[in-house]
C-alpha positions as CSV (number, residue, x, y, z in Angstrom):
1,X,-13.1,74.5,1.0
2,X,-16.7,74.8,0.1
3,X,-19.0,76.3,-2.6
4,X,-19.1,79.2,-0.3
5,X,-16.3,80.3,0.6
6,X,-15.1,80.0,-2.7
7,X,-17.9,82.5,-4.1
8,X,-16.6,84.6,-1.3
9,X,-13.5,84.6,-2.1
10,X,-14.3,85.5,-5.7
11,X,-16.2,87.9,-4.9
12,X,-13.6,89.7,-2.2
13,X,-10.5,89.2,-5.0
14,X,-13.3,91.6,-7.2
15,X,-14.1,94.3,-4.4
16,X,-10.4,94.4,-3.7
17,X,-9.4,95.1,-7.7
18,X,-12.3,97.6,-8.1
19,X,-10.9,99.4,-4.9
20,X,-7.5,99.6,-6.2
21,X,-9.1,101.3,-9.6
22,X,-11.2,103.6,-7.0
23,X,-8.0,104.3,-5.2
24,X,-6.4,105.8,-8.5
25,X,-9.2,107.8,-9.4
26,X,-9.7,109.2,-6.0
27,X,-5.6,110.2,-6.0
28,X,-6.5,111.4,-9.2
29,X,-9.4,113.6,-8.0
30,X,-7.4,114.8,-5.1
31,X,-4.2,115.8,-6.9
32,X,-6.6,117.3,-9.3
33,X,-4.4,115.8,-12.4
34,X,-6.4,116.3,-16.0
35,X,-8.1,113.1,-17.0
36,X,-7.3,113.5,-20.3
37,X,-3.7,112.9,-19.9
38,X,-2.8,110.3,-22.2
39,X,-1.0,107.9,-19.7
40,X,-3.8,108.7,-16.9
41,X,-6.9,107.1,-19.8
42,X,-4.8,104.3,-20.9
43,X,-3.8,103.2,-17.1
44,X,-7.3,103.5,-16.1
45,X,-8.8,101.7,-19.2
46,X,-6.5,99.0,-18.7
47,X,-7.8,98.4,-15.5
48,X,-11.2,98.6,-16.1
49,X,-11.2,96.5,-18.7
50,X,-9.1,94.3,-16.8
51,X,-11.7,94.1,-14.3
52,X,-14.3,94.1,-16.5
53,X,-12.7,90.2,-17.4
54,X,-12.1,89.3,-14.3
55,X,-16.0,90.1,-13.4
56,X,-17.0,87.7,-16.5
57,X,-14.6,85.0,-15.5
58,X,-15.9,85.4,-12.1
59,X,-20.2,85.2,-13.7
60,X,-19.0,82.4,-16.4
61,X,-17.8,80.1,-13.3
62,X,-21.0,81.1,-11.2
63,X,-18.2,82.7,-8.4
64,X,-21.1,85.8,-8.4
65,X,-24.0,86.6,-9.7
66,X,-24.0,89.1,-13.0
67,X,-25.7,91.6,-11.1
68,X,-23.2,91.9,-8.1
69,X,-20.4,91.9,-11.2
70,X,-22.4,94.8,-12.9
71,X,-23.0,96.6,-9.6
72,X,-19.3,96.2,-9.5
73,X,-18.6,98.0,-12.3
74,X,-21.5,100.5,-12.4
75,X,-19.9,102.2,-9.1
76,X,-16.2,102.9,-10.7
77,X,-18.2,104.1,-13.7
78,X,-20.0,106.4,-11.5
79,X,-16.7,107.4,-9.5
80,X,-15.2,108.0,-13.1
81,X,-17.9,110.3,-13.8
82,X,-17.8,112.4,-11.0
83,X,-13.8,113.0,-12.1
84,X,-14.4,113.9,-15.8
85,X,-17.6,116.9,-14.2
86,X,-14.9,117.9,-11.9
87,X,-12.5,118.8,-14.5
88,X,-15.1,119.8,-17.2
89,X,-16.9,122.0,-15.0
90,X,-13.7,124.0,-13.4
């Protein structure tokens, strides 16, 4: 397997794990569940931080570049956002 199709295959692994986390906040958006439920803010820091390794991992081994990892990240942050101002502002 080349160079290649390793980095892609880093790289898809990573866009597959941040859509699962972007999956759970969109369920959690849609059923309009608080986000301050306990369980809710430990199961999504878990996975972030989660990811958050796994997108280190992935820059330390030179599978992606740190700015695709951070762009990575910077979207569920945004997504993550947008939940806390939907509940804060109803």
């Amino acid at each position: 397997m080349s160079e290649m199709n390793y980095k892609q295959k880093a790289y898809d692994q990573l866009k597959l794990d941040a859509d699962k986390i972007m999956q759970l906040i969109k369920v959690q958006m849609d059923n309009l569940t608080m986000p301050q439920c306990p369980l809710y803010e430990e199961v999504l820091d878990t996975q972030m931080f989660g990811l958050s390794k796994e997108v280190d991992f992935a820059i330390r081994l030179n599978l992606i570049e740190e700015e695709v990892g951070k762009q990575l990240l910077t979207q569920l942050e945004k997504e993550l956002s947008k939940l806390h101002d939907a509940f804060t502002n109803i």
